[in-house]
PyMOL Python script that loads the backbone (N, CA, C, O; Angstrom):
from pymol import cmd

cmd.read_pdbstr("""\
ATOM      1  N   UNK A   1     140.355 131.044  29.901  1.00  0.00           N
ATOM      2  CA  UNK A   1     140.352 130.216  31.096  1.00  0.00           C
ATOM      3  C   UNK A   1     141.014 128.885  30.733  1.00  0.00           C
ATOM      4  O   UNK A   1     140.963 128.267  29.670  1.00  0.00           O
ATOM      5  N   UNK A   2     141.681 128.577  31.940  1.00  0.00           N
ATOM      6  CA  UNK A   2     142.596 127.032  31.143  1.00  0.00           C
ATOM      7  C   UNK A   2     141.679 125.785  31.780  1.00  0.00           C
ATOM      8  O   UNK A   2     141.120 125.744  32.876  1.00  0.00           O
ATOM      9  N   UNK A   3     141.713 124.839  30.774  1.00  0.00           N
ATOM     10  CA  UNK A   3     140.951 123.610  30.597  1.00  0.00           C
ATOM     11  C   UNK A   3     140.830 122.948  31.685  1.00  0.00           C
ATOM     12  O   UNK A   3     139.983 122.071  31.855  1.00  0.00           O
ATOM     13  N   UNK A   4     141.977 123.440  32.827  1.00  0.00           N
ATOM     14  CA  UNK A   4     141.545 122.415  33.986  1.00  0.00           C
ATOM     15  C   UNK A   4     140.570 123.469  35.140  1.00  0.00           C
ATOM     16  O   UNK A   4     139.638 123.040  35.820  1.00  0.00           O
ATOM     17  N   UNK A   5     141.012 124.753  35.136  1.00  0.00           N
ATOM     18  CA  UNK A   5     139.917 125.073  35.771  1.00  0.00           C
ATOM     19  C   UNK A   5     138.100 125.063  34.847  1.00  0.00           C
ATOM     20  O   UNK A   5     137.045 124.895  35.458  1.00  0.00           O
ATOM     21  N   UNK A   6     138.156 125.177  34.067  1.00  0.00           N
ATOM     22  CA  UNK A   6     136.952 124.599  33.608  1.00  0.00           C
ATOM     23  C   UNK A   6     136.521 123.490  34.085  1.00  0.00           C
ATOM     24  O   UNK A   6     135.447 123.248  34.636  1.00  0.00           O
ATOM     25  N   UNK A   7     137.192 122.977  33.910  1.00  0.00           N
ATOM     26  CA  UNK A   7     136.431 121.092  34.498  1.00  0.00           C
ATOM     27  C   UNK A   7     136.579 121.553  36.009  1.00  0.00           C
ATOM     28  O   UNK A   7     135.460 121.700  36.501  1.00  0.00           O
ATOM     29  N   UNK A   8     137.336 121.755  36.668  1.00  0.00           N
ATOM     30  CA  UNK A   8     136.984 122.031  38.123  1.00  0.00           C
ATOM     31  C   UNK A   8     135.628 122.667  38.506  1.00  0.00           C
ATOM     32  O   UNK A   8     134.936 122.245  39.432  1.00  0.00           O
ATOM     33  N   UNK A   9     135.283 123.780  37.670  1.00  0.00           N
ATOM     34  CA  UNK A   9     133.964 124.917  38.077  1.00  0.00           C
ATOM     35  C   UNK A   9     133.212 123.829  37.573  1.00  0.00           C
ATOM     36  O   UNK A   9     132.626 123.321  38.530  1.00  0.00           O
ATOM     37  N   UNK A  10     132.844 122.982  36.080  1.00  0.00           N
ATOM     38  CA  UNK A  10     131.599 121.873  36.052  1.00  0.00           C
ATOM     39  C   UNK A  10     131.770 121.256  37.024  1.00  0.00           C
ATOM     40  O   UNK A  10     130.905 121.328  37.898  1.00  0.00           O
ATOM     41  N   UNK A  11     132.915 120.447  37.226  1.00  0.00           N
ATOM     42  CA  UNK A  11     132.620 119.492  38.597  1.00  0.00           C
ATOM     43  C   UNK A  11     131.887 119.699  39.660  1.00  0.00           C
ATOM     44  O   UNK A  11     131.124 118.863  40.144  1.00  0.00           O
ATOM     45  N   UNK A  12     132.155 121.282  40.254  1.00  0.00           N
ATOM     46  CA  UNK A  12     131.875 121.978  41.005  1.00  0.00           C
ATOM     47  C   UNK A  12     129.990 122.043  41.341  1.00  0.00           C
ATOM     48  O   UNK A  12     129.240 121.715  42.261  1.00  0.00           O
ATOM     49  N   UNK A  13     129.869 122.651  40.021  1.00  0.00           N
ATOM     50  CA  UNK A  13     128.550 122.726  39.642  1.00  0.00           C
ATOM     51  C   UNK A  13     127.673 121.618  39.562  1.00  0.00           C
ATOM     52  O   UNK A  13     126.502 121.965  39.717  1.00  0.00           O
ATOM     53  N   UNK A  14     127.806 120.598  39.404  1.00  0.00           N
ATOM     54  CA  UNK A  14     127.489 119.288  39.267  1.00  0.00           C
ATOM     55  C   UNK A  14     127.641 118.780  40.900  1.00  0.00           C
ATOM     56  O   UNK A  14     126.780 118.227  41.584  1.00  0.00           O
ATOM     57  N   UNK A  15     128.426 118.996  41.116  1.00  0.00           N
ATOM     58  CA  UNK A  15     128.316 118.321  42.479  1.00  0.00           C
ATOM     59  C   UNK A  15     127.240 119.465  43.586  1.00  0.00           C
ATOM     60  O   UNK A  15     126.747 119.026  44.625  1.00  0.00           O
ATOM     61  N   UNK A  16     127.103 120.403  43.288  1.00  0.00           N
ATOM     62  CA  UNK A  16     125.925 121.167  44.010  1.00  0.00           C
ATOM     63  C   UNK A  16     124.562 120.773  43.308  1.00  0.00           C
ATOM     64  O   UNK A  16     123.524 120.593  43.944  1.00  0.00           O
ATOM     65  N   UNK A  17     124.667 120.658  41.948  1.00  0.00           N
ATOM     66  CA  UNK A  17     123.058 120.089  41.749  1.00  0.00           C
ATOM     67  C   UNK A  17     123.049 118.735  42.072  1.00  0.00           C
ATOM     68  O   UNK A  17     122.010 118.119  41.834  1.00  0.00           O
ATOM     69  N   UNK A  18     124.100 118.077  42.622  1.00  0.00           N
ATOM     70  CA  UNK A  18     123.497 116.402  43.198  1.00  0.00           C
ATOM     71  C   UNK A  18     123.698 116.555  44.592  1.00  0.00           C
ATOM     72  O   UNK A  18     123.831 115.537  45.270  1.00  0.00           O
ATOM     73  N   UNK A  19     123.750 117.902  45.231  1.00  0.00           N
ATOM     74  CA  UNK A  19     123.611 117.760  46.750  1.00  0.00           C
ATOM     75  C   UNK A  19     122.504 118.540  47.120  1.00  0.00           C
ATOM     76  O   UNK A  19     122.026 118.593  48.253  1.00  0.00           O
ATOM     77  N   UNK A  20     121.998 119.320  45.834  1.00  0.00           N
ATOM     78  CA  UNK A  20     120.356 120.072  45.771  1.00  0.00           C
ATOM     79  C   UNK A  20     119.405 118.745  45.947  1.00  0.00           C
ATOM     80  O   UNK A  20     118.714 118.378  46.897  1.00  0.00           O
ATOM     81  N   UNK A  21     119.718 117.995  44.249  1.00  0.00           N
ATOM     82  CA  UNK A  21     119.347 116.682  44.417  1.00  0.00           C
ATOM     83  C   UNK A  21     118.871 115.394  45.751  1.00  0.00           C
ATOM     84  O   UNK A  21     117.795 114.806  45.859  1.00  0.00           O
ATOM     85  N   UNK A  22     119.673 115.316  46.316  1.00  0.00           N
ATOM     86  CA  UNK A  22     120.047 114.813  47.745  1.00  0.00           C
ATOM     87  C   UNK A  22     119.352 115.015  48.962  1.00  0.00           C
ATOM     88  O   UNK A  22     118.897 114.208  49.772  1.00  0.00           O
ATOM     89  N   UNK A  23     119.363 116.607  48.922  1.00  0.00           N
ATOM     90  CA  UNK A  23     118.269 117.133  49.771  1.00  0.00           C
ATOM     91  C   UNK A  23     117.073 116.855  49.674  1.00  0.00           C
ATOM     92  O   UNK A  23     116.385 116.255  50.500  1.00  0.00           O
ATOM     93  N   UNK A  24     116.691 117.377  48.419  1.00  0.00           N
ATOM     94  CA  UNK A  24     115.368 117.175  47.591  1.00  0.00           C
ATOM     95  C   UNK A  24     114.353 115.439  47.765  1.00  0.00           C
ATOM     96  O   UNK A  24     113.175 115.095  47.667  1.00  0.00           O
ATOM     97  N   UNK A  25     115.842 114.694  48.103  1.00  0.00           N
ATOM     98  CA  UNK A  25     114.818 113.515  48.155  1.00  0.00           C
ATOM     99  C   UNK A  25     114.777 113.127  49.723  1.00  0.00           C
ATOM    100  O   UNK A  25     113.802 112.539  50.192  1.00  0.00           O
ATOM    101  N   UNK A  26     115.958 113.512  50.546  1.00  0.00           N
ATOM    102  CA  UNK A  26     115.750 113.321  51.854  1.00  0.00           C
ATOM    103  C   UNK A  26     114.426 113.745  52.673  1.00  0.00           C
ATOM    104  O   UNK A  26     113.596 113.156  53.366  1.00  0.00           O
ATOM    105  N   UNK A  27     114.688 115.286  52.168  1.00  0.00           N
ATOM    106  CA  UNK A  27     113.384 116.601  53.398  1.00  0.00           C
ATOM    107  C   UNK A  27     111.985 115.566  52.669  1.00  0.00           C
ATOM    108  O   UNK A  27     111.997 114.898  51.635  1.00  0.00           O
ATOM    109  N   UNK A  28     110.872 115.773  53.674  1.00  0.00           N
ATOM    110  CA  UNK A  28     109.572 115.526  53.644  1.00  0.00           C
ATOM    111  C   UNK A  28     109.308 116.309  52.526  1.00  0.00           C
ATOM    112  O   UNK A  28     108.512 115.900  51.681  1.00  0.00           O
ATOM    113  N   UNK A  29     110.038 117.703  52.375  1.00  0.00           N
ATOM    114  CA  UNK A  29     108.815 118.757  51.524  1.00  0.00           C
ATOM    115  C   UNK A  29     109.195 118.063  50.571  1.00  0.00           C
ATOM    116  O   UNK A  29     108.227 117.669  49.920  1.00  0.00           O
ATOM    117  N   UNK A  30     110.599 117.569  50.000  1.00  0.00           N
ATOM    118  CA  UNK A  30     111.200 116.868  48.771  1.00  0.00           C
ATOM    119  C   UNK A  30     109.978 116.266  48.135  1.00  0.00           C
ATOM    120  O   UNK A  30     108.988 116.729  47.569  1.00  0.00           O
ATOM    121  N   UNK A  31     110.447 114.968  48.460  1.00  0.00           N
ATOM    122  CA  UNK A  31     109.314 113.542  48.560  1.00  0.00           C
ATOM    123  C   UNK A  31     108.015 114.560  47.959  1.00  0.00           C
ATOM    124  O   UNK A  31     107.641 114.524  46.787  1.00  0.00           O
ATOM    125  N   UNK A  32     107.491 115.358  48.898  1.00  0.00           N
ATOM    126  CA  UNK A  32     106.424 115.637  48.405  1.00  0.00           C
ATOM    127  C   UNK A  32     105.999 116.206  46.878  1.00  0.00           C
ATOM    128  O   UNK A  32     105.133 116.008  46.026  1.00  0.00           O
ATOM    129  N   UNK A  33     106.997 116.913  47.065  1.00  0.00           N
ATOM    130  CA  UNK A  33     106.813 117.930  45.627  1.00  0.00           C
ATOM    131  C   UNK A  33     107.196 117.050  44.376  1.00  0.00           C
ATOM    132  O   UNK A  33     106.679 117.264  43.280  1.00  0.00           O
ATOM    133  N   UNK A  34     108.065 116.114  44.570  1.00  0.00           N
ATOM    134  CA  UNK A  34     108.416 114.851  43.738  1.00  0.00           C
ATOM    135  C   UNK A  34     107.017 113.955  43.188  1.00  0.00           C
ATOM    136  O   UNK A  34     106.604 113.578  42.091  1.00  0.00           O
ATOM    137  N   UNK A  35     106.591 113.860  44.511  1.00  0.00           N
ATOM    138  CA  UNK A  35     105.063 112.885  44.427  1.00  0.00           C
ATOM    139  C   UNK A  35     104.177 113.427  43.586  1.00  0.00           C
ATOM    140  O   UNK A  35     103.510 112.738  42.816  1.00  0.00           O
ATOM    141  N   UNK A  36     104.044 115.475  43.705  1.00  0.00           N
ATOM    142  CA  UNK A  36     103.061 115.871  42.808  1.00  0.00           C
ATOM    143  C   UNK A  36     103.708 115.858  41.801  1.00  0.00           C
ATOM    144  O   UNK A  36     102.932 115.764  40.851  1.00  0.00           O
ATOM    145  N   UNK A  37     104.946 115.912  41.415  1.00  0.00           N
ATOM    146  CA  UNK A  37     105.777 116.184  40.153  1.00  0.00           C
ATOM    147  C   UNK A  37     105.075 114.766  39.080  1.00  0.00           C
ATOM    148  O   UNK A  37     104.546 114.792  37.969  1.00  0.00           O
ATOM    149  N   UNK A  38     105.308 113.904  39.803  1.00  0.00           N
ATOM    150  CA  UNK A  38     105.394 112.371  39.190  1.00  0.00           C
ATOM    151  C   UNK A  38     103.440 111.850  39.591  1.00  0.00           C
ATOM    152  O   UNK A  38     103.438 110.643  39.835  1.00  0.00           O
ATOM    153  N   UNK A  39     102.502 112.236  39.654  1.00  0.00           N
ATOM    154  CA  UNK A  39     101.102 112.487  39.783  1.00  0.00           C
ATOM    155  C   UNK A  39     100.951 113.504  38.342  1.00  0.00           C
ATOM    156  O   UNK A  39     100.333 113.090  37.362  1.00  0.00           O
ATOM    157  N   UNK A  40     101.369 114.384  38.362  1.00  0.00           N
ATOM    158  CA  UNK A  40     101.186 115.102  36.827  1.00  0.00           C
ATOM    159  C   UNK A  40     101.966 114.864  35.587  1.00  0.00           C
ATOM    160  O   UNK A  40     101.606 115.198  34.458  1.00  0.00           O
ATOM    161  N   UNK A  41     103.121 114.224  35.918  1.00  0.00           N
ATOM    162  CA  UNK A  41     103.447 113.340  34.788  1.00  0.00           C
ATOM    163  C   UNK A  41     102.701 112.436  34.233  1.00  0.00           C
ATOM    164  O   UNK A  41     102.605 112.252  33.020  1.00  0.00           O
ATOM    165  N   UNK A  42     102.077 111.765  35.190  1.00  0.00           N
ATOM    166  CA  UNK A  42     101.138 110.169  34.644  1.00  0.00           C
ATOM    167  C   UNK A  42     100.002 110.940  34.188  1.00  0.00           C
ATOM    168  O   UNK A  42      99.029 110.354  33.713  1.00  0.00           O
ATOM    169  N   UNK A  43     100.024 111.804  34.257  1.00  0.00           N
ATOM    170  CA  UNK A  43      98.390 112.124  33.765  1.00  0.00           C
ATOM    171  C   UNK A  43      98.895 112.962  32.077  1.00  0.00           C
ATOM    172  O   UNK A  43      98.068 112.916  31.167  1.00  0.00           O
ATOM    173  N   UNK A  44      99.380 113.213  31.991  1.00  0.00           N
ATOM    174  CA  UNK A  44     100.087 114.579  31.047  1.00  0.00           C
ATOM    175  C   UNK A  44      99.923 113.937  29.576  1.00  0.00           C
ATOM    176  O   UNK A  44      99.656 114.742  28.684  1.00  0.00           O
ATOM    177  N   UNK A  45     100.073 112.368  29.167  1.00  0.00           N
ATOM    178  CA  UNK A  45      99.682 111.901  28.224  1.00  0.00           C
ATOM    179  C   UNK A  45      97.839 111.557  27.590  1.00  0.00           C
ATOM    180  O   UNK A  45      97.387 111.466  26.449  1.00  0.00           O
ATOM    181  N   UNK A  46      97.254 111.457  28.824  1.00  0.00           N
ATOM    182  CA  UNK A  46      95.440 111.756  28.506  1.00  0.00           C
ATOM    183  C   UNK A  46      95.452 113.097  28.506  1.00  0.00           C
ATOM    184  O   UNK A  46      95.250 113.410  27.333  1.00  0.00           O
ATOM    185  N   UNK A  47      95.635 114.555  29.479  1.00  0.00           N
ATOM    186  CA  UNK A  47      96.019 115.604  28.823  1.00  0.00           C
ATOM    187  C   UNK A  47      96.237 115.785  27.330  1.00  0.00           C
ATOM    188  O   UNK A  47      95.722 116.498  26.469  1.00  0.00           O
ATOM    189  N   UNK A  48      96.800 115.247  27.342  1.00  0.00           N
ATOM    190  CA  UNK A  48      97.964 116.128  25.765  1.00  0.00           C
ATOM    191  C   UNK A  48      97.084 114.963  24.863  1.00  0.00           C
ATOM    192  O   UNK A  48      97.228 115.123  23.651  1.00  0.00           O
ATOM    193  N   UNK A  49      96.366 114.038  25.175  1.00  0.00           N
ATOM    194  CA  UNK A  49      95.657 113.105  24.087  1.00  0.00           C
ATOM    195  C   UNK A  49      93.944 114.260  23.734  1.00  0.00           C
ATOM    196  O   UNK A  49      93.392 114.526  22.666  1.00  0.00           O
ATOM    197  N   UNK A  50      93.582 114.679  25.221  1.00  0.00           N
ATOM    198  CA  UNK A  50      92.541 115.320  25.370  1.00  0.00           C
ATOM    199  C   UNK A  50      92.416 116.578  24.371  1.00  0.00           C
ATOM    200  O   UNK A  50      91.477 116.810  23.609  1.00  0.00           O
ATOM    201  N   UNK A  51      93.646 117.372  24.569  1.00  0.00           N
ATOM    202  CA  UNK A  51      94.388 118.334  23.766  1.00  0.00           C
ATOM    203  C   UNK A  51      94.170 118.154  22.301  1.00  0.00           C
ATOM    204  O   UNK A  51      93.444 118.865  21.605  1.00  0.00           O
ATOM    205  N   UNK A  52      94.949 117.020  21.861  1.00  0.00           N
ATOM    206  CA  UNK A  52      94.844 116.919  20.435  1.00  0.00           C
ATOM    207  C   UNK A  52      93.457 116.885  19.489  1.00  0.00           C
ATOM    208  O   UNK A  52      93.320 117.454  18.406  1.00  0.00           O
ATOM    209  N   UNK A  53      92.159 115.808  20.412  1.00  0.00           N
ATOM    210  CA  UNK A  53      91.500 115.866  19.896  1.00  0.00           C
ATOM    211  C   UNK A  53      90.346 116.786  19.738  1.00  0.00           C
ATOM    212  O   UNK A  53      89.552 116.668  18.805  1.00  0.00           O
ATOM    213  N   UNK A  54      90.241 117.824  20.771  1.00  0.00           N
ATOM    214  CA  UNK A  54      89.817 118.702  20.842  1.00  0.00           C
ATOM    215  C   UNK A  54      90.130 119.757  19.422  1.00  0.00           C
ATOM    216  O   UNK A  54      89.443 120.356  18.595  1.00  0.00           O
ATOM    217  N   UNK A  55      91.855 119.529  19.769  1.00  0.00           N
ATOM    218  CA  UNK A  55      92.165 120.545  18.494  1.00  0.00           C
ATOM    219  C   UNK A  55      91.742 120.494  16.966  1.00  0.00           C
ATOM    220  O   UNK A  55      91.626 121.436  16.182  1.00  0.00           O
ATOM    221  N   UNK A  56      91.489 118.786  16.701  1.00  0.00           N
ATOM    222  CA  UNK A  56      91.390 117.778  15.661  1.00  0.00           C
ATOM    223  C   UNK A  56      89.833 118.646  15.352  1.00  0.00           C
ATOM    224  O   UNK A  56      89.856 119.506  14.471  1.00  0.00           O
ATOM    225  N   UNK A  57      88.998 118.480  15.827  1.00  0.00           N
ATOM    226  CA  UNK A  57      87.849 118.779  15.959  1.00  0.00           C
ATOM    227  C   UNK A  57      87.177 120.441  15.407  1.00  0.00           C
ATOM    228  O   UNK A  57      86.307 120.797  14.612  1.00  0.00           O
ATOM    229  N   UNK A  58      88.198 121.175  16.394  1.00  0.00           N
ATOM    230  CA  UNK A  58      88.436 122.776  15.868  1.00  0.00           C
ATOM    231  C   UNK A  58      88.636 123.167  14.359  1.00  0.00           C
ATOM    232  O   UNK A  58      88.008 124.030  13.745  1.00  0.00           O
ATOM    233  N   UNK A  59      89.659 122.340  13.880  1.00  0.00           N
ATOM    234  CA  UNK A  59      90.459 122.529  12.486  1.00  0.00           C
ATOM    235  C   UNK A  59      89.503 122.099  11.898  1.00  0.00           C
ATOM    236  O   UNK A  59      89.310 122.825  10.922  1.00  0.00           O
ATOM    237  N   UNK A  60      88.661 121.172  11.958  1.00  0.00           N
ATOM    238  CA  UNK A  60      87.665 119.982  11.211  1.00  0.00           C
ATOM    239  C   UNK A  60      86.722 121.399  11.119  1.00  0.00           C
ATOM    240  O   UNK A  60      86.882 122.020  10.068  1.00  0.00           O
ATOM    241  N   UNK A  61      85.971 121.856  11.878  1.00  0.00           N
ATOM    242  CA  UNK A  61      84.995 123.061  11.958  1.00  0.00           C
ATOM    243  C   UNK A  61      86.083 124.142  10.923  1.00  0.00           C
ATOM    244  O   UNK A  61      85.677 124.252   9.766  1.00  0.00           O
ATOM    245  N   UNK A  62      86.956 124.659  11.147  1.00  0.00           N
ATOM    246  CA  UNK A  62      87.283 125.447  10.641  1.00  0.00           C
ATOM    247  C   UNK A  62      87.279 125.321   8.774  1.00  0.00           C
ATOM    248  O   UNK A  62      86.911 125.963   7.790  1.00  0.00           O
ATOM    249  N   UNK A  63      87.882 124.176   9.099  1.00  0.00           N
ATOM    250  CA  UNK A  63      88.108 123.556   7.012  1.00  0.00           C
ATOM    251  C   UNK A  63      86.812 123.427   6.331  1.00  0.00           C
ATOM    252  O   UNK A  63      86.546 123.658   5.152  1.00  0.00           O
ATOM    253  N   UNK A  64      85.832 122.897   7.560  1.00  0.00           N
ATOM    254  CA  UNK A  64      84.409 122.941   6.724  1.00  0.00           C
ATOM    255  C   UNK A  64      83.756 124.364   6.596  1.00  0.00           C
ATOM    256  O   UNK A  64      82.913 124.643   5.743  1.00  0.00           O
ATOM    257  N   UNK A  65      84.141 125.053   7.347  1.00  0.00           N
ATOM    258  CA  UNK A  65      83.607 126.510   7.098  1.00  0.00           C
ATOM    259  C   UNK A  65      84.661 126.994   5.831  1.00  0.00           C
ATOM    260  O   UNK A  65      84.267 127.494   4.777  1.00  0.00           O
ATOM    261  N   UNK A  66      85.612 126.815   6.067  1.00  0.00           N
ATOM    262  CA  UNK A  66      86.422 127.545   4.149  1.00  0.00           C
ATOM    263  C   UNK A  66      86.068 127.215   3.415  1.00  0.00           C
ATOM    264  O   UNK A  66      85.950 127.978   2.456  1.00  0.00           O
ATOM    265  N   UNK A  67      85.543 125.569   3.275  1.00  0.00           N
ATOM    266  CA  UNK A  67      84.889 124.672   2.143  1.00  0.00           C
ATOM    267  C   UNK A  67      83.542 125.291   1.827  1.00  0.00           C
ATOM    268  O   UNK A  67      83.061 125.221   0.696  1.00  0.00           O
ATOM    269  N   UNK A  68      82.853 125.983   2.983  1.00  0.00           N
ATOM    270  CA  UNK A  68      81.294 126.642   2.256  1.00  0.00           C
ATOM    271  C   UNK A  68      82.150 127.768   1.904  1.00  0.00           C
ATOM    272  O   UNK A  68      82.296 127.793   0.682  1.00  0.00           O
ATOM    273  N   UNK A  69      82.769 128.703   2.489  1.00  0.00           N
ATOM    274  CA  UNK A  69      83.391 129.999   1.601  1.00  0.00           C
ATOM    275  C   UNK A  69      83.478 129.795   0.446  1.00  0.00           C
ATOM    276  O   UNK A  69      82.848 130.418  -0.409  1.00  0.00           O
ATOM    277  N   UNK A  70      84.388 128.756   0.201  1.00  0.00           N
ATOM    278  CA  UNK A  70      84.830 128.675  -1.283  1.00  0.00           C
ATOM    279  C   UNK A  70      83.594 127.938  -2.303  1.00  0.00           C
ATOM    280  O   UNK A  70      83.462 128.014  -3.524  1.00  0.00           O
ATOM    281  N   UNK A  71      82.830 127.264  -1.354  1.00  0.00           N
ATOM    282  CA  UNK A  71      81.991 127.155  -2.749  1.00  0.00           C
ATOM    283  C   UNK A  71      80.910 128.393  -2.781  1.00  0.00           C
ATOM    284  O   UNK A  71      80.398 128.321  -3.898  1.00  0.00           O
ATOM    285  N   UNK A  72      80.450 129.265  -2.216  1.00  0.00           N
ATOM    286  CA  UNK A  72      79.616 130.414  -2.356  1.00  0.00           C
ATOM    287  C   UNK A  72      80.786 131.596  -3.054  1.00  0.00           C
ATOM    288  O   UNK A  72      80.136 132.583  -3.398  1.00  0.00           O
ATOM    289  N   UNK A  73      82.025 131.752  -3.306  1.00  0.00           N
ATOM    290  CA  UNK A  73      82.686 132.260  -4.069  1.00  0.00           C
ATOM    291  C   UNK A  73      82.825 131.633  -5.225  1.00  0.00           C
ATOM    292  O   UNK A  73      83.161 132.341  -6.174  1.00  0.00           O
ATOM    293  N   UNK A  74      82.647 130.400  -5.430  1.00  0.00           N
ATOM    294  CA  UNK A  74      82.571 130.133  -6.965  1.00  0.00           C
ATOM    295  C   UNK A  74      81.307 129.933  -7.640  1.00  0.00           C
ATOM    296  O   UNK A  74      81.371 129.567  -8.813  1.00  0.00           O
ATOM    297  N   UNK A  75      79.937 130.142  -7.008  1.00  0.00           N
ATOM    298  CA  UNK A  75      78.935 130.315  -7.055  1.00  0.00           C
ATOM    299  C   UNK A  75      78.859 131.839  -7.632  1.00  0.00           C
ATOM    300  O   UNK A  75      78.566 132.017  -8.815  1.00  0.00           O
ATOM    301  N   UNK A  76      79.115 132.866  -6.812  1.00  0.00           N
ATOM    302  CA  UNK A  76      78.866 134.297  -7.205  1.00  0.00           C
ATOM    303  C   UNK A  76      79.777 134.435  -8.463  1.00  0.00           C
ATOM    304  O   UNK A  76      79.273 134.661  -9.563  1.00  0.00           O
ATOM    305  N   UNK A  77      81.215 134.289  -8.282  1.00  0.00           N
ATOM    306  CA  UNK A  77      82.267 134.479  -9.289  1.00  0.00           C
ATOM    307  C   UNK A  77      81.821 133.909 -10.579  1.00  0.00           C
ATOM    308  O   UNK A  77      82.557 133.962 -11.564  1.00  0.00           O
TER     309      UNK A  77
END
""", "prot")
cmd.dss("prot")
cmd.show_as("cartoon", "prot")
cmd.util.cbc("prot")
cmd.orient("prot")
């Protein structure tokens, strides 16, 4: 394919996702789905904080349970 129709089909393409775009913020449903979009963004960092420490906690249980394994294996051994 030659280099200028390439850039024609991106252009192309680009200019339909900024008239998807366009729509998206004009229509009511837009706006809306934007509003929940950007409502679960702001929250997504206490999420993903909630997440971690939960996980923090799991691993912590888990390491202390290998730590009795291993000392009741060097007990018997």
């Amino acid at each position: 394919m030659q280099k200028s129709k390439q850039i024609t089909y991106g252009l192309g393409g680009l200019g339909v996702l900024l008239g998807g775009v366009g729509v998206l913020l004009v229509s009511e449903r837009g706006r809306e789905l934007l509003s929940k979009i950007n409502f679960h963004l702001e929250r997504a960092p206490e999420t993903i904080e909630q997440f971690a420490d939960a996980t923090q906690v799991e691993l912590d249980r888990i390491q202390q349970t290998l730590d009795q394994i291993a000392a009741r294996l060097q007990a018997v051994g």
